[in-house]
C-alpha positions as CSV (number, residue, x, y, z in Angstrom):
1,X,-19.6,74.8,10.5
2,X,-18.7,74.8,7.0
3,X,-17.3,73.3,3.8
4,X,-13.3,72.3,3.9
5,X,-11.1,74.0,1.3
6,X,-8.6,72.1,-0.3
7,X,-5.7,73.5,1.9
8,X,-7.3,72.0,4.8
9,X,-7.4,68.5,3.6
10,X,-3.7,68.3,5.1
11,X,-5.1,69.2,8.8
12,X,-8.0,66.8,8.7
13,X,-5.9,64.2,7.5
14,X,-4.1,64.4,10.7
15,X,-6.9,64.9,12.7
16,X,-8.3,61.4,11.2
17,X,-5.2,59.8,11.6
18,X,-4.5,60.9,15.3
19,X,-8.2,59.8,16.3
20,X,-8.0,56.5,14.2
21,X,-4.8,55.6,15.9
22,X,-6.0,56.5,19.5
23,X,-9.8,55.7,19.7
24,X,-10.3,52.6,16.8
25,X,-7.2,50.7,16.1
26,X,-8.0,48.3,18.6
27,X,-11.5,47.1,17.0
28,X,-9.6,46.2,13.8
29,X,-8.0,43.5,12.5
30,X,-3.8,44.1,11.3
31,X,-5.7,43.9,7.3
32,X,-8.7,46.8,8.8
33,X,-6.1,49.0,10.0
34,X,-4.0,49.1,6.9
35,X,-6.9,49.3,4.5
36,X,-8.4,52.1,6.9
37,X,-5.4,54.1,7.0
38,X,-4.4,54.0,3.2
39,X,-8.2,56.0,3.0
40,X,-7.6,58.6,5.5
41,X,-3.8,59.9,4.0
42,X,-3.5,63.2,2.4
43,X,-2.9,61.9,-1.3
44,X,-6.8,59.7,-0.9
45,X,-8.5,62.8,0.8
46,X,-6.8,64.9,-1.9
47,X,-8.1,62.5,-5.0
48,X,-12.0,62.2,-3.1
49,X,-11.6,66.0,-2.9
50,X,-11.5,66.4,-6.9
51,X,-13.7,63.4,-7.4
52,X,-16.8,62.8,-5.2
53,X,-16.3,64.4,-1.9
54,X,-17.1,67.2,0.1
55,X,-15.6,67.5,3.7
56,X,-17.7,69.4,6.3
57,X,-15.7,70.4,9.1
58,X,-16.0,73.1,12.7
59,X,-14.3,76.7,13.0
60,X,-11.2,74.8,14.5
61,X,-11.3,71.4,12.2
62,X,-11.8,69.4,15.5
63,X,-14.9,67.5,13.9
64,X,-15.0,66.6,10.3
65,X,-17.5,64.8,8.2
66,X,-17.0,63.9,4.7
67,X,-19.7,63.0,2.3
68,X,-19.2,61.0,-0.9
69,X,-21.8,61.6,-4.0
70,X,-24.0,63.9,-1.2
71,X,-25.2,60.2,-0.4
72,X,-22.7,58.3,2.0
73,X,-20.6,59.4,5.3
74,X,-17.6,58.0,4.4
75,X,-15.7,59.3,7.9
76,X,-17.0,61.3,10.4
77,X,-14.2,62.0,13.0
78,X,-14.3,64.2,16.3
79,X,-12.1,65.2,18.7
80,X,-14.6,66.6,21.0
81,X,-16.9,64.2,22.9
82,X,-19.9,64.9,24.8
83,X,-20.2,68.4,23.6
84,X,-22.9,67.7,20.3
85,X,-19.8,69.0,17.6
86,X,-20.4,65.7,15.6
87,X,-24.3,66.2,15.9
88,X,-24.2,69.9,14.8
89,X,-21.9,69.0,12.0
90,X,-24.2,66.3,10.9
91,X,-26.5,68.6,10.9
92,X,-25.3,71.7,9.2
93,X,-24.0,69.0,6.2
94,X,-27.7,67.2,5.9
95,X,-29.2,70.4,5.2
96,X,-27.4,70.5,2.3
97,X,-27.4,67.3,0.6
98,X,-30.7,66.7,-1.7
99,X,-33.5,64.8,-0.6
100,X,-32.8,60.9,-0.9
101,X,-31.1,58.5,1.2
102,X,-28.1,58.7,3.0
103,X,-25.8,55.8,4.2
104,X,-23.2,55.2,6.4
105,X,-21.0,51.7,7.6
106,X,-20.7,52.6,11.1
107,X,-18.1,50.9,12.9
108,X,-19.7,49.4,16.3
109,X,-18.6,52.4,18.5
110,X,-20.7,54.4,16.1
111,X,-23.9,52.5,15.5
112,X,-25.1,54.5,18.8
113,X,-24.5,57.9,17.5
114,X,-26.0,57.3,14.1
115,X,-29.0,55.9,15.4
116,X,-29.6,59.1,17.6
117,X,-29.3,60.9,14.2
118,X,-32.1,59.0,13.1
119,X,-30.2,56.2,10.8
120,X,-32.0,52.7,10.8
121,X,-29.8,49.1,10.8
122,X,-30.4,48.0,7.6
123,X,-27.8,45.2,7.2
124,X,-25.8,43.3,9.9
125,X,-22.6,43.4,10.7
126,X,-19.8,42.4,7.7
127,X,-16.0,42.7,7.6
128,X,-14.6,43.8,4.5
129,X,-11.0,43.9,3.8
130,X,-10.5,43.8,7.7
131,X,-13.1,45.9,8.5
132,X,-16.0,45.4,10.3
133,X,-19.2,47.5,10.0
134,X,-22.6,47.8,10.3
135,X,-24.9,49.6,7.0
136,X,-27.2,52.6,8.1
137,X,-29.2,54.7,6.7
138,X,-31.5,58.1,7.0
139,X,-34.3,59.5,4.4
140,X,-33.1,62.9,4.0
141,X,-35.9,65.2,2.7
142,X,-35.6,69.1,2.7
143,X,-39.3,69.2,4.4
144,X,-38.2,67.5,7.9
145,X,-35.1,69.1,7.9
C-alpha cells in the first residue's frame, strides 16, 4: 500500500474505467454514467493530482482510493473482492489523513462496505447530475487509529 505517482495515474484510470463499466453502469442513469466517466479520464485524475488529490493504491494498482482535501473518498475502486484489499487500503490511507471528518457518497453497492469501515448515514439517498448516492461519514482521530 502506498501513495500513486503521477505516472500511474494512466493505469488507475483504466482500472476505474474497466470496473465502472463492468460492475456500476447498470445502477446509473444515461446523464450518471456520462458525468461519472468524464471524472474518472486521465486528463480529470491528472488535474485532481496537481490540485487536491492524493491516490492511494496496492503493490499491483488492483485497488485504489483517492482522497480529495485529506477529507472525502472521491473513488474507491477494486478489482479484488472478498480478499480485504479495499479494507487494507482504507486503512493504510486513514492513518494518514489528520484527525477530522471524512466523507464519502457511496453509491448503494457501497453503503455496506463503508459502514463496516465505521462510516454513519448521514443523509439519504440524492441523485445529482444522474447519480445517485448516499452521504457517509467517519471521525478520524490519530488516537483510535
Amino acid at each position: 500500500m502506498r501513495i500513486a505517482k503521477y505516472e500511474e495515474l494512466e493505469s488507475i484510470s483504466l482500472l476505474m474505467n474497466a470496473l465502472f463499466h463492468t460492475q456500476m453502469q447498470e445502477a446509473y442513469s444515461k446523464e450518471g454514467q456520462e458525468s461519472f466517466l468524464s471524472q474518472i479520464t486521465l486528463p480529470s485524475l491528472q488535474e485532481r493530482f496537481h490540485k487536491s488529490s492524493v491516490f492511494y493504491i496496492d503493490a499491483t494498482i488492483d485497488t485504489v482510493l483517492e482522497i480529495e482535501n485529506s477529507s472525502h473518498i472521491a473513488f474507491l475502486f477494486s478489482k479484488i473482492k472478498g480478499q480485504g484489499n479495499a479494507h487494507k487500503l482504507c486503512q493504510y490511507a486513514f492513518e494518514k489523513l489528520p484527525d477530522g471528518i471524512l466523507s464519502v457518497g457511496a453509491f448503494s453497492g457501497a453503503i455496506g462496505f463503508y459502514e463496516k469501515e465505521g462510516f454513519l448515514k448521514v443523509a439519504k439517498e440524492k441523485v445529482v447530475h444522474g447519480l445517485a448516492f448516499t452521504l457517509m461519514a467517519k471521525t478520524i482521530t490519530s488516537s483510535e487509529l
